[in-house]
C-alpha positions as CSV (number, residue, x, y, z in Angstrom):
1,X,-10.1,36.2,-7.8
2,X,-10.5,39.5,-6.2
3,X,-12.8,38.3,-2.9
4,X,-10.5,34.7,-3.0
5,X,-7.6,37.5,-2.3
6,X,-10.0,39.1,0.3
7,X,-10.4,36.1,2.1
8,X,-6.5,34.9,2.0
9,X,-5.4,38.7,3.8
10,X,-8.5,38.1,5.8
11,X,-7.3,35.1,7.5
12,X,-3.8,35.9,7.2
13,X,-4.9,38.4,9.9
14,X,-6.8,36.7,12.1
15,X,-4.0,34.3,12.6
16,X,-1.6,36.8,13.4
17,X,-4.7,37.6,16.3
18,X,-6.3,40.9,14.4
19,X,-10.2,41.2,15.5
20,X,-13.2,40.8,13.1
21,X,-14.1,44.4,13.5
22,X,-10.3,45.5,12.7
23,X,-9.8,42.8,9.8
24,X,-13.6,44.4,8.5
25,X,-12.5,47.6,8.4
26,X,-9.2,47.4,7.1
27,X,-10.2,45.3,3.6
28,X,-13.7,47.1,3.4
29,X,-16.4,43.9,4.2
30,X,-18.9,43.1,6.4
31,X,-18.4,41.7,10.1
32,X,-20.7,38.8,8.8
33,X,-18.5,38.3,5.8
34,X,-15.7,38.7,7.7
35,X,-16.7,36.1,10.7
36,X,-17.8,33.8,8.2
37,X,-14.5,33.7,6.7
38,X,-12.3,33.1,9.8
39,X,-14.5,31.3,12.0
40,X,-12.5,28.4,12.4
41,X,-9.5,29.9,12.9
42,X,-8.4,29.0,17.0
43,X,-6.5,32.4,18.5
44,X,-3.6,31.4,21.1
45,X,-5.0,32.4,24.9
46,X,-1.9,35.6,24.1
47,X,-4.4,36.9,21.1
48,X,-7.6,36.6,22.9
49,X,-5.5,38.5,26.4
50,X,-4.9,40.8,23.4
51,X,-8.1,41.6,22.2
52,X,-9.7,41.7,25.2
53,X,-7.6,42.9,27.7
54,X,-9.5,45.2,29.5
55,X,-12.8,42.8,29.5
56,X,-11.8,39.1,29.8
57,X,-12.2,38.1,33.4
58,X,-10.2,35.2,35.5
59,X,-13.3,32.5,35.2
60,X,-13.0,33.1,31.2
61,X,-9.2,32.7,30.9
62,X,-9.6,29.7,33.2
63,X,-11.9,28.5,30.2
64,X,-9.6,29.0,27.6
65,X,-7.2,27.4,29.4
66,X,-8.6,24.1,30.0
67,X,-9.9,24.1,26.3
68,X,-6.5,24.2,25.3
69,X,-5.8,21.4,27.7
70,X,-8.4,19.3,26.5
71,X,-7.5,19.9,22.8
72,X,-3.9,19.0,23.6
73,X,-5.4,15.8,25.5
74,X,-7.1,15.3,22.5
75,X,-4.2,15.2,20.2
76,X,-2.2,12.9,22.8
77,X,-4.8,10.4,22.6
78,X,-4.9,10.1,18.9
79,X,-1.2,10.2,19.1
80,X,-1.2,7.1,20.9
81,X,-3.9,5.2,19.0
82,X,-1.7,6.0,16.0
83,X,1.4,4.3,17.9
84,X,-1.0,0.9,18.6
85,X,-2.1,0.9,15.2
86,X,1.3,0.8,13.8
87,X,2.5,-1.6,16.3
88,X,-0.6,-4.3,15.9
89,X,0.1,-3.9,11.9
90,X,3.8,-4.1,12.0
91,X,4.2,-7.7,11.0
92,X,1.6,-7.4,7.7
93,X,2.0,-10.4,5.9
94,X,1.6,-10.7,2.0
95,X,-1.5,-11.6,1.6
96,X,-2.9,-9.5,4.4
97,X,-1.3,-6.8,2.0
98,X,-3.2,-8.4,-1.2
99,X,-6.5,-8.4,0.5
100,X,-6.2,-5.1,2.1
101,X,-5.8,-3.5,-1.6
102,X,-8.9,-5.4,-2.8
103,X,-10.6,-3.6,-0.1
104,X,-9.0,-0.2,-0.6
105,X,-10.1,-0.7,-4.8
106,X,-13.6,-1.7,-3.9
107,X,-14.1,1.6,-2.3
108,X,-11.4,3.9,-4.2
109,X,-11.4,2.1,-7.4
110,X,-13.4,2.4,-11.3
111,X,-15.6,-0.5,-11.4
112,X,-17.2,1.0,-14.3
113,X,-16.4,0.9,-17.8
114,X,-13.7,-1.8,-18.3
115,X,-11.5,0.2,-16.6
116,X,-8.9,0.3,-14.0
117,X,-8.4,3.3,-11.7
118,X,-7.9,4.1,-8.7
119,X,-8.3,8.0,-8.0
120,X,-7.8,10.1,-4.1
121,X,-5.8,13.1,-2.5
122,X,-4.2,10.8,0.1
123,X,-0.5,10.2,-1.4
124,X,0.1,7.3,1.1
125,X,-2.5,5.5,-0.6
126,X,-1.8,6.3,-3.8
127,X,1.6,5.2,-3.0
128,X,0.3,1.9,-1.7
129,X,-2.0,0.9,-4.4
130,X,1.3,1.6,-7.3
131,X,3.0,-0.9,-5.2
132,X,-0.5,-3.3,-5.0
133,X,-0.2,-3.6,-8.9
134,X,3.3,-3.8,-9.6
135,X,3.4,-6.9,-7.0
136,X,-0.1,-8.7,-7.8
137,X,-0.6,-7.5,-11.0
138,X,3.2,-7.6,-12.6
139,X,2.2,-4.3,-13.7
140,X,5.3,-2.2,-14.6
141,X,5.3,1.8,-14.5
142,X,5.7,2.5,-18.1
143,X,1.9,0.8,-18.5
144,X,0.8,3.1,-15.4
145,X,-0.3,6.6,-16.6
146,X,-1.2,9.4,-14.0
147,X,-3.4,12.6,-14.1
148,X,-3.7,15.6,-11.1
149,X,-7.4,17.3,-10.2
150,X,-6.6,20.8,-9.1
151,X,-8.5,23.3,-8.0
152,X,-8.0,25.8,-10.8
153,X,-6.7,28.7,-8.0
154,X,-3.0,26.3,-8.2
155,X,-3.1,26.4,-11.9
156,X,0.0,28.1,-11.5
157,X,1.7,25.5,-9.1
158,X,0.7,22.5,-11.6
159,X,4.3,21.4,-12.7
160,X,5.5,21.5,-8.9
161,X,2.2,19.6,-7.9
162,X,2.8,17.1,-11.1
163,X,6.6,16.3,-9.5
164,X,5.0,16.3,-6.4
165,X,3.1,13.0,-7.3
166,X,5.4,11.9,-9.2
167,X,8.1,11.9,-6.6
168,X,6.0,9.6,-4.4
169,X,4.5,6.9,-7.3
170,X,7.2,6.8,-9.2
171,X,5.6,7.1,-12.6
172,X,7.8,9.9,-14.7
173,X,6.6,13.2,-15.6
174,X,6.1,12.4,-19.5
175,X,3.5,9.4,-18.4
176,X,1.2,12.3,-16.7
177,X,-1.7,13.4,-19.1
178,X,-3.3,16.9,-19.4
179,X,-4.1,18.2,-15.5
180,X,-7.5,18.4,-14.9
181,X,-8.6,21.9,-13.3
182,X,-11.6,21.8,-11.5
183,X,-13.9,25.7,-11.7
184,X,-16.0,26.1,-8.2
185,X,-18.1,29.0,-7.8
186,X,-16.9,29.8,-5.1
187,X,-13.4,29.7,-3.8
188,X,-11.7,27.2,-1.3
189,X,-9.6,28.8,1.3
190,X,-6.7,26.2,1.8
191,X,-4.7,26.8,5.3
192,X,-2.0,25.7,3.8
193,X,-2.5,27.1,0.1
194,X,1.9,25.7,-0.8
195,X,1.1,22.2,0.8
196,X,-2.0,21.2,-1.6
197,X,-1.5,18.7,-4.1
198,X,-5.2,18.5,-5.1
199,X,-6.1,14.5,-6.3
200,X,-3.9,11.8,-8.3
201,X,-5.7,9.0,-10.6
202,X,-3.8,6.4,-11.7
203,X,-4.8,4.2,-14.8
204,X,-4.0,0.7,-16.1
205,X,-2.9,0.7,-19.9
206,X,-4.9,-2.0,-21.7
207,X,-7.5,-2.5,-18.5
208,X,-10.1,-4.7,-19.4
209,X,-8.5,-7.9,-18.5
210,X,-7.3,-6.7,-14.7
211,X,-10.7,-4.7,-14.3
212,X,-12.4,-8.2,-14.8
213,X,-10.1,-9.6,-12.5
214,X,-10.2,-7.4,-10.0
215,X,-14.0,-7.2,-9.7
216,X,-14.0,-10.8,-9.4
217,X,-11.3,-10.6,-6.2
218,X,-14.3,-7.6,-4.9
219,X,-17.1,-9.8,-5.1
220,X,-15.0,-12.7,-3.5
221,X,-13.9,-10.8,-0.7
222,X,-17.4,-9.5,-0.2
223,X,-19.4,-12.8,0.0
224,X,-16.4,-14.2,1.9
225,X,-17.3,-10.9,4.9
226,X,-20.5,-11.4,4.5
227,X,-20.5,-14.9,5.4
228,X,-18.0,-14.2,8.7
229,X,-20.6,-11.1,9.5
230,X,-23.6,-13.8,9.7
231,X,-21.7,-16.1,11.9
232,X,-20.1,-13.5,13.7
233,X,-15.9,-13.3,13.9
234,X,-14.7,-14.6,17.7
């Protein structure tokens, strides 16, 4: 854990707008090691004034400048796309919502095994597709059992991560089964290391008879594109 602590102080540093060379020297590593480490962290225009301020020239903070401008355009349009999206998908009906988790199981979901699962780090989704099998499926919490993947550096943060998730599903504490911690060689840096929740599977007691179901609904819904694809959708 010592180098995953390197690298936290490391870019703890370079946020606060600390060179490579200075961040190096103060924690003992390579400039290579150290650029590695930090490279996509984005000083402010103020941090780079800082660390250059006897060499940056008017052309280069011109530069800067407009990169920040484009990013910021960048973030406006997405912004916006966001807004239509939730406006053209405001009035969802039922069914849209029925075939929409099909879709979201095909590509999320166990279709292995008799089983039925549905497993990813997005809590919005998770969210949706508790809701998918209470509504479609009558399926009621207590028959719902969860488990959390976490990377092994929050093993101490597993019982706020495990009211994290279930906060947003739901599904009580006592229904979660043993946390699965997941050993990498080497060490994620997370930006954010208090706002990771890691992943969240959720599993259907007694699953054979929905799995069947639900891989019949798959294979509908994909001959059904497949024959709008060949004719082409107007």
């Amino acid at each position: 854990m010592a180098k995953f602590d390197l690298k936290i102080k490391a870019r703890k540093m370079r946020s606060k707008g600390a060179s490579v060379k200075e961040i190096a020297k103060k924690l003992g590593i390579s400039k290579s090691t150290c650029s590695l480490w930090v490279r996509d962290i984005i000083l402010s225009i103020h941090q780079l004034e800082k660390l250059r301020e006897r060499a940056i020239k008017g052309g280069e903070r011109g530069r800067l400048k407009g990169a920040l401008m484009q990013k910021q355009r960048r973030l406006d349009i997405i912004k916006q796309w966001e807004k239509n999206g939730v406006r053209e998908l405001c009035s969802l009906s039922k069914r849209d919502l029925y075939i929409a988790g099909i879709a979201l199981y095909w590509a999320e979901g166990c279709k292995k095994n008799r089983g039925t699962q549905v497993f990813n780090s997005d809590p919005e989704l998770i969210k949706l597709m508790v809701g998918w099998f209470r509504i479609f499926f009558g399926i009621k919490t207590e028959d719902i059992k969860a488990r959390v993947g976490l990377n092994e550096a929050h093993k101490s943060r597993e019982e706020i991560v495990k009211k994290y998730w279930s906060k947003i599903t739901g599904i009580p504490l006592n229904q979660f089964t043993k946390t699965s911690f997941k050993k990498v060689k080497n060490k994620k840096i997370y930006k954010n290391f208090n706002d990771h929740y890691g992943t969240l599977s959720i599993s259907i007691l007694k699953p054979t008879k929905y799995c069947y179901r639900i891989l019949g609904l798959i294979k509908g819904l994909s001959q059904a594109g497949s024959r709008l694809v060949s004719r082409g959708v107007s």
